[in-house]
C-alpha positions in Angstrom: -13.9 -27.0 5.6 -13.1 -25.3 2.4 -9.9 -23.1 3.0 -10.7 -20.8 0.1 -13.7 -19.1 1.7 -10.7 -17.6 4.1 -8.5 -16.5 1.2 -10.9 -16.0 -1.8 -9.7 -16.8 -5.7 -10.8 -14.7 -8.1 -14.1 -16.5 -8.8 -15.1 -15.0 -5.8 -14.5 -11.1 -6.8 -17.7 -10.5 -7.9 -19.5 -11.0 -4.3 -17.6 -7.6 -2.9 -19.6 -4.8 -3.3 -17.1 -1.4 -3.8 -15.1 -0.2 -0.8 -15.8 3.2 0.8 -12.9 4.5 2.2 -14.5 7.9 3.0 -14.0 7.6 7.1 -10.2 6.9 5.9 -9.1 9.6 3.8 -11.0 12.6 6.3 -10.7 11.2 9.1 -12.5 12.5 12.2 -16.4 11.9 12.2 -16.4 11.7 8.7 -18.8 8.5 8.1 -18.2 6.1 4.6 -21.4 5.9 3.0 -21.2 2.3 2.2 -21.5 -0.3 4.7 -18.5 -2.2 5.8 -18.1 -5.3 3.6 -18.3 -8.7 4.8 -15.4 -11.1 4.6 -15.7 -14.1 2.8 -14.2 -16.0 5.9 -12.2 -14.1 8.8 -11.6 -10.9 9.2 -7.7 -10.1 7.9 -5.6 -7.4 9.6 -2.4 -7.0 7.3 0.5 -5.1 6.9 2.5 -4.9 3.4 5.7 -3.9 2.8 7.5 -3.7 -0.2 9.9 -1.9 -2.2 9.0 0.8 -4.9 8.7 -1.1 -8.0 7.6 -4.6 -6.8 3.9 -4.3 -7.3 2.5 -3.9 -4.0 -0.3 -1.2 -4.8 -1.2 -3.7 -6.6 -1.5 -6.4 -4.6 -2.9 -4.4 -2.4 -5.9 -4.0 -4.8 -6.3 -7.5 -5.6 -5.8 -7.7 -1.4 -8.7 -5.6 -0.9 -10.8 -6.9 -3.2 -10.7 -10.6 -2.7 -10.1 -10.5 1.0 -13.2 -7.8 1.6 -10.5 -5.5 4.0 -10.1 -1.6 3.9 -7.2 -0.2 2.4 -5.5 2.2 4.5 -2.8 3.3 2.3 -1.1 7.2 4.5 -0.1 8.0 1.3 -3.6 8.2 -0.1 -4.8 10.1 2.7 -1.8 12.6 2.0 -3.0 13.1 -1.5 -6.6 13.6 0.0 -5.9 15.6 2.3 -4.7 18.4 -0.2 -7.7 19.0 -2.3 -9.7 19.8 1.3 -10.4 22.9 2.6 -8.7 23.9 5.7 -11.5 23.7 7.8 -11.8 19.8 6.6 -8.1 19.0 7.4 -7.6 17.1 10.9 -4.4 18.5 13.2 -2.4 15.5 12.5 -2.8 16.2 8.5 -2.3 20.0 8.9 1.2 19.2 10.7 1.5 16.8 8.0 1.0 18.6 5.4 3.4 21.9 6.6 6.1 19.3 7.2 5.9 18.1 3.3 5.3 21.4 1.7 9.0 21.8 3.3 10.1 19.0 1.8 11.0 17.5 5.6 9.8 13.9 6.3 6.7 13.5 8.4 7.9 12.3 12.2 6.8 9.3 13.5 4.4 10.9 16.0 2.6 12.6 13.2 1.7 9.5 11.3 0.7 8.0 14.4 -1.3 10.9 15.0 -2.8 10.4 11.6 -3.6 6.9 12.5 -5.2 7.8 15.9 -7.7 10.3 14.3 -9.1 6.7 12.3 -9.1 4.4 15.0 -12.7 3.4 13.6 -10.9 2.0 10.4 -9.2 -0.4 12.4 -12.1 -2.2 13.7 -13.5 -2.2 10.2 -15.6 -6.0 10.3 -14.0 -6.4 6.7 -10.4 -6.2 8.3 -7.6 -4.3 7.0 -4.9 -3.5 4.9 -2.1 -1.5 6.3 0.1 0.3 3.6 2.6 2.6 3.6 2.8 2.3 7.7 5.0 1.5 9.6 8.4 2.5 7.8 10.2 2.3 10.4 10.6 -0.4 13.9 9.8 2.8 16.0 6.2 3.4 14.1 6.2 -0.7 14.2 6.4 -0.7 18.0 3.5 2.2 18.4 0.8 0.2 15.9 1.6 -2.5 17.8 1.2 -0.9 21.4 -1.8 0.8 19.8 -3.4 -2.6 18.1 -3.1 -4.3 21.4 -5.0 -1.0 23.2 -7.7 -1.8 20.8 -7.5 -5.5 21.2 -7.1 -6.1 17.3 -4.2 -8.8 16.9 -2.0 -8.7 13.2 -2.6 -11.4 10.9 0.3 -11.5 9.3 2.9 -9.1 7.3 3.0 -9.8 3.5 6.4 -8.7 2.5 7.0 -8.3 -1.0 10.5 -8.6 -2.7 12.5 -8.9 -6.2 16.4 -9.1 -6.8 17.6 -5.1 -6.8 17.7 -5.9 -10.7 14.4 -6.9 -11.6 13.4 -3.9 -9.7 15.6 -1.3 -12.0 14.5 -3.5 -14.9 10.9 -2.1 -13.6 11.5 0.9 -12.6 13.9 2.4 -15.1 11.6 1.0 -18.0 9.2 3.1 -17.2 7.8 6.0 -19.4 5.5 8.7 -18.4 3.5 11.7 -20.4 5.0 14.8 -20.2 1.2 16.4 -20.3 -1.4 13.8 -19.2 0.9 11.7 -17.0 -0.5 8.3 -18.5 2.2 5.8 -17.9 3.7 3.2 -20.2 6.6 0.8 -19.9 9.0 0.2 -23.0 9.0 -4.0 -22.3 5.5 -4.9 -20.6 3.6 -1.9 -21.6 4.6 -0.3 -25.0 2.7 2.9 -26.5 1.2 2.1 -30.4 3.9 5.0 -31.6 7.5 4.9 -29.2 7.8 8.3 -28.0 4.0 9.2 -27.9 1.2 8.6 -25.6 -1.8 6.7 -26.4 -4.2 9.1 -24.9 -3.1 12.1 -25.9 -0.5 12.2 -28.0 2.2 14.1 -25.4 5.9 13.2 -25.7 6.7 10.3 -23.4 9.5 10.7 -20.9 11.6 9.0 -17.9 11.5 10.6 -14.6 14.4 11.4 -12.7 14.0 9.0 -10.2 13.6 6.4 -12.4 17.3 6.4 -14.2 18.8 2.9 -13.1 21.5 4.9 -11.3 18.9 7.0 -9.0 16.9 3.5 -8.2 20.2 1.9 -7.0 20.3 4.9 -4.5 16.7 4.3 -3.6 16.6 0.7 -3.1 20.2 1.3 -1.1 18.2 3.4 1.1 14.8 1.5 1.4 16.9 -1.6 2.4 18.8 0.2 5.2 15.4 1.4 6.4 13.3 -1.6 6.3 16.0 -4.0 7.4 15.3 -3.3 11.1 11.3 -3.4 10.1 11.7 -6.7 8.7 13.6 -8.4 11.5 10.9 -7.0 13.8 8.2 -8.7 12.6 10.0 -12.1 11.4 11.1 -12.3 15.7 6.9 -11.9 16.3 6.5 -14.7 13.3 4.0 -12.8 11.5 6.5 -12.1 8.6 5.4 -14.0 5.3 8.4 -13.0 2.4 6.5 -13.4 -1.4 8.2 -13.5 -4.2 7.0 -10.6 -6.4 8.2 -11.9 -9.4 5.7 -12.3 -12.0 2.2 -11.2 -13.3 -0.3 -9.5 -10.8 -2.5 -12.9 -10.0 0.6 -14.8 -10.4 1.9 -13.2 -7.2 -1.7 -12.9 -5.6 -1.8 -16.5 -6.5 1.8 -17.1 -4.4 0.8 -14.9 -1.4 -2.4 -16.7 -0.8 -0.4 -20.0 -1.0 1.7 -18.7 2.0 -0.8 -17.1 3.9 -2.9 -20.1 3.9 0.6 -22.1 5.0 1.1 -19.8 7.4 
């Protein structure tokens, strides 16, 4: 049997019709308008974790695209959820939103609430993609309590990593429209003029957040955090670490290596 139909290549891309992620991001009845997509192969139910700067929204696009599974990013449905009317926001993203417009972390039980309200998503017959959730082991240990409720087993856990400085290398190179917010990188991604954006001509700047002294804090922190996570799910051997290293289907290339290993 031909192991590629499980894990596609990119020859493959063109037989996935667009995802509709419209049940996602509202949750409730809301309906997507496009039928489910079919897997090549099995059905994939993943979880990705990574740290800012490593390229896992992206690999979670090639992930999705390839592998035919929904992408149920919470941080999407966050963004969503604040261009809809009040009347279109579920409980869970109302309590969400209220705890972020304070600048307070969302609690566990919120997420989870958030996830509850898409239970549907997680039967998807394309599989799915799981990112941004769980952060922590005790979010870890309610998906799993509520995955086995709903008799829909993990695949595996793609865990995405880079030395701490390949990741400022990233990060701190970064360059971002003051105006349009197009961004640019000053090794991989240069603008035609230094300084100026491509698209419209605003003054390119570095964010905060993205000085190599305020990534060192936020990779101190992410580590502390996802320590924990990442023992839980190596003890329950569905934890597969990828080297993120390298271009986009370079590491797509790597992860579906491992996965197929696995």
């Amino acid at each position: 049997m031909n192991e590629n139909r499980f894990f596609p290549t990119a020859d493959a891309v063109g037989l996935m019709p667009k995802q509709d992620r419209t049940a996602w991001l509202k949750g409730g009845e809301a309906q997507c308008t496009v039928p489910a997509r079919k897997p090549l192969g099995k059905a994939w139910h993943l979880v990705l974790l990574g740290a800012p700067g490593v390229g896992k929204g992206t690999q979670a696009e090639l992930l999705s695209e390839r592998l035919a599974c929904c992408h149920l990013s919470t941080g999407d449905v966050f963004r969503a959820a604040k261009c809809f009317d009040a009347n279109d926001q579920s409980p869970a993203i109302q309590e969400a939103l209220a705890y972020m417009k304070r600048g307070a972390l969302v609690p566990d039980e919120t997420v989870l609430g958030l996830i509850r309200e898409r239970l549907r998503c997680l039967h998807c017959s394309g599989g799915f993609l799981l990112d941004g959730f769980p952060r922590t082991v005790a979010q870890a240990e309610a998906l799993e309590a509520l995955l086995k409720r709903e008799n829909v087993p993990l695949t595996a856990v793609f865990n995405y990593e880079l030395p701490l400085e390949s990741i400022v290398a990233r990060i701190s190179g970064r360059r971002v429209c003051a105006q349009c917010k197009a961004v640019f990188h000053v090794a991989t991604r240069r603008p035609r003029v230094e300084g100026v954006c491509d698209q419209c001509g605003g003054t390119l700047v570095q964010r905060e957040d993205d000085r190599p002294e305020s990534v060192k804090v936020r990779m101190k922190a992410y580590e502390d955090s996802t320590r924990p996570l990442i023992q839980f799910y190596q003890q329950r051997g569905l934890l597969i670490n990828i080297n993120a290293d390298g271009t986009p289907e370079e590491i797509y290339k790597r992860t579906r290596l491992l996965a197929l290993g696995h």
